[in-house]
C-alpha positions, 0 to 999 in steps of 0.5 A: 504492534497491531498490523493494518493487514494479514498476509493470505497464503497463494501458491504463487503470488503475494495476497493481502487482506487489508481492513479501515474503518472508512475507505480513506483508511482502508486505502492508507492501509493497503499502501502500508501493507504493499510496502511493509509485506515485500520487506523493505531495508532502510538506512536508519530504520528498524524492524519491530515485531516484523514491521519497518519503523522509520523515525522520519519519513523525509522522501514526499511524492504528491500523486492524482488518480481518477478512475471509474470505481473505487477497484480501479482507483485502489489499483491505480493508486497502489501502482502509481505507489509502485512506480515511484518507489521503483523511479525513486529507490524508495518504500512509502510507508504512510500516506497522507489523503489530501482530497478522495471520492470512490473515483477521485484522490490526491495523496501524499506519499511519504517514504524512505530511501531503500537499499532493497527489497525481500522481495518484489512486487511486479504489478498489482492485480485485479484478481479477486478484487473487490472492495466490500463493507462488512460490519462496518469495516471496509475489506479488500483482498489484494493480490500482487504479482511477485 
């Protein structure tokens, strides 16, 4: 399975390094390798090649976000994600962006009812952050405090 994002070593926190090909995707996947890094446990679920599948994600969460850049945006949006997992007992593993601009997006959260985490993120950090565009592919490094 080809995964959306790598997991950067750091002494204490968990750091992901996250790729799209647009910032739409970029976005999606940084959501997808949030809740796919901290391990979610599903009922109906399976690990594959490290990676939770779910047949159905049934559990949808409509969010709206505005900030003043796109980093702010990107760290909004994943702690949003956060709480409502958090709220709701659940792990979005996919989202569907329904209207997004560097400061602006609607999306919608698309997830599973959990019984636990490996572990748990408390919060999403504005360490490091910067979203860049190399080779024509936008990146950013996430760090999250765990």
């Amino acid at each position: 399975m080809d995964f959306p994002y790598s997991i950067i070593p750091h002494t204490a926190d968990l750091q992901v390094h996250v790729e799209g090909k647009t910032l739409v995707d970029l976005f999606r996947n940084a959501l997808i390798a949030m809740f796919q890094s901290i391990k979610p446990e599903a009922p109906d679920c399976e690990y594959r090649d490290n990676f939770l599948v779910c047949q159905f994600l049934p559990q949808k969460h409509i969010i709206k976000i505005d900030a003043i850049d796109k980093e702010v945006l990107l760290v909004d949006f994943l702690s949003e994600a956060l709480y409502l997992s958090d709220l709701n007992n659940e792990a979005y593993l996919d989202v569907e962006i329904k209207d997004f601009s560097e400061n602006h997006l609607v999306a919608e959260l698309h997830g599973v009812r959990i019984d636990s985490f490996e572990n748990e993120i408390k919060a999403v950090t504005y360490h490091d952050l910067h979203i860049e565009k190399k080779n024509d592919r936008w990146q950013v490094n996430i760090v999250f405090d765990i």
